[in-house]
N, C-alpha and C positions, 0 to 999 in steps of 0.2 A: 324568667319565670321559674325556673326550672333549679338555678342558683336559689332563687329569694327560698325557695321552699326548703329546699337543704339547711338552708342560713336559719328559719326561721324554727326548723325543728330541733340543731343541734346547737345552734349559736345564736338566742335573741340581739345579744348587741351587736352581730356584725349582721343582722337580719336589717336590725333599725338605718345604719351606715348605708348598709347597700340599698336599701328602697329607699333613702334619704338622696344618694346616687343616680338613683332609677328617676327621682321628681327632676331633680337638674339635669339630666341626660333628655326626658320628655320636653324641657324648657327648650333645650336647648337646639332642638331638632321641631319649636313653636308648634307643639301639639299636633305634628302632620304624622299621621300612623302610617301615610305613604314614603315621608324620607325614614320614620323608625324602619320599616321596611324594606327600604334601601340602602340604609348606612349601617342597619344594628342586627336585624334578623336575620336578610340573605346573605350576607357575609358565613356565616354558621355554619350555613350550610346541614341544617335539620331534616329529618322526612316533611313528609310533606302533611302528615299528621299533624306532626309537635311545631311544627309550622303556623299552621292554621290555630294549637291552642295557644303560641306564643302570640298570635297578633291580638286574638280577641283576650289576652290579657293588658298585651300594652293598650289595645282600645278601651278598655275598663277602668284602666288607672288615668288615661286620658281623662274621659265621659268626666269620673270621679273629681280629679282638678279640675273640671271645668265648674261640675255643680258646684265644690263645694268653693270656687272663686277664689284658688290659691295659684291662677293662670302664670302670675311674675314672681312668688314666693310663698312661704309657709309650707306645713304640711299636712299631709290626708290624715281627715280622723281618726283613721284606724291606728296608723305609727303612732298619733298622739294619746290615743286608748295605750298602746303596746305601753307609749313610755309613762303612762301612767299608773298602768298596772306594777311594772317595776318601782314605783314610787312609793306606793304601798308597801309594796312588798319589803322595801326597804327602810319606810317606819315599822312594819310590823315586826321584822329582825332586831332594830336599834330594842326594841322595845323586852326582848329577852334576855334573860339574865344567862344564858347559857353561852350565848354569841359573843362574847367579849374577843375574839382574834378577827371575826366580820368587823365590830365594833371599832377597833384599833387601828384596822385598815381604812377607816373612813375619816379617823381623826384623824389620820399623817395624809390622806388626803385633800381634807377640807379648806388648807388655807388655799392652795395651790386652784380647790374650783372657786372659794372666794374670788381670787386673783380673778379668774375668765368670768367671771360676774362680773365684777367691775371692769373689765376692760369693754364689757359689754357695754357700756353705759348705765347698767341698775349698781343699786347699792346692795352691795354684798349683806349687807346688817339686816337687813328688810327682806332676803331673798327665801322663798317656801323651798321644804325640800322638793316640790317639782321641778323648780329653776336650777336647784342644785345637781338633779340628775342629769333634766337638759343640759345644763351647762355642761357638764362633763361631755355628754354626746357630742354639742357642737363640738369643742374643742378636741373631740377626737376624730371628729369630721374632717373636722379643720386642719389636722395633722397631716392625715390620708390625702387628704388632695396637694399639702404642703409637696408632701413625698410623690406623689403623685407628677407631679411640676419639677417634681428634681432642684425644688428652691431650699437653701440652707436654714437651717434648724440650729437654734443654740444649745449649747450644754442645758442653758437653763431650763430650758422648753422642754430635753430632752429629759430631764431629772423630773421635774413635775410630772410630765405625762407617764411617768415610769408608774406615779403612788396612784396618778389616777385611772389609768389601764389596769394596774390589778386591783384597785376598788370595784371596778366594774365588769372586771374578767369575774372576781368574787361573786358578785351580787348577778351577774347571768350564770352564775353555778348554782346557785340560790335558786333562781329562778325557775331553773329545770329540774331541780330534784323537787320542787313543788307542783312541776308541770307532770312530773313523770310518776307522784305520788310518794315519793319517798321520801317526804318531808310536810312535815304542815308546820307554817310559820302563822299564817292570817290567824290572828284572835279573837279577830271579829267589833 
């Protein structure tokens, strides 16, 4: 809880990664806030305050996957609100003439998330810039748990995900200085 907020104040894409984390770690412990509680919070070792507000968080984002019936996969509306907000946000930069080094950074990107579109199984040609930004998320989900696992990573992989980490390191810079007012991109 306590990470996600930090995450989500100074860093939206590693906000999105880690509560992308937070859903699979709840899978994986099948929604019981009594093993989250055994294996995730008491370990911690918290007051007994930030205790009690970390449980009735994980039971929220429980409750949350339960309604909204993402129990074996997907994600909570709200992430899917986050990454679409950033979607926008990143037609409405494409869309200014001023952004041409944001711009540039998204063209030495694109073939590379084309690639994880299609390994996905959609067609890269047919894919909205929503898919485009997901796509980049998963595949940098995808990375983090690679590393994660301590499983080998090719040059290749590691090249790509280089233009597509700072497309998106970019565009959550973006993000914040329109969060924090020091920028207005939306044009409405």
């Amino acid at each position: 809880m306590f990470i996600a907020q930090e995450k989500k104040k100074n860093n939206i894409a590693e906000y999105i990664l880690y509560m992308w984390h937070v859903e699979d770690l709840l899978r994986a412990f099948k929604l019981d806030i009594q093993l989250i509680k055994d294996h995730v919070i008491t370990p911690l070792q918290y007051s007994e305050e930030q205790t009690k507000k970390i449980i009735r968080w994980y039971d929220g984002l429980i409750e949350m996957i339960k309604e909204e019936g993402i129990e074996e996969n997907g994600h909570l509306l709200f992430i899917k609100n986050t990454l679409s907000d950033l979607t926008d946000l990143h037609i409405s930069i494409m869309r200014q003439d001023t952004e041409t080094a944001y711009q540039q950074q998204y063209f030495y990107a694109l073939p590379y998330i084309k690639e994880l579109i299609s390994k996905s199984g959609a067609n890269p040609e047919t894919a909205d810039t929503l898919s485009e930004i997901e796509s980049s998320f998963e595949g940098l989900y995808g990375l983090w748990m690679m590393r994660l696992k301590k499983k080998e990573i090719t040059t290749q992989t590691e090249e790509a995900f280089k233009y597509i980490s700072s497309f998106i390191a970019n565009l959550t810079h973006k993000y914040h200085e329109t969060e924090n007012g020091r920028r207005e991109f939306y044009t409405g």
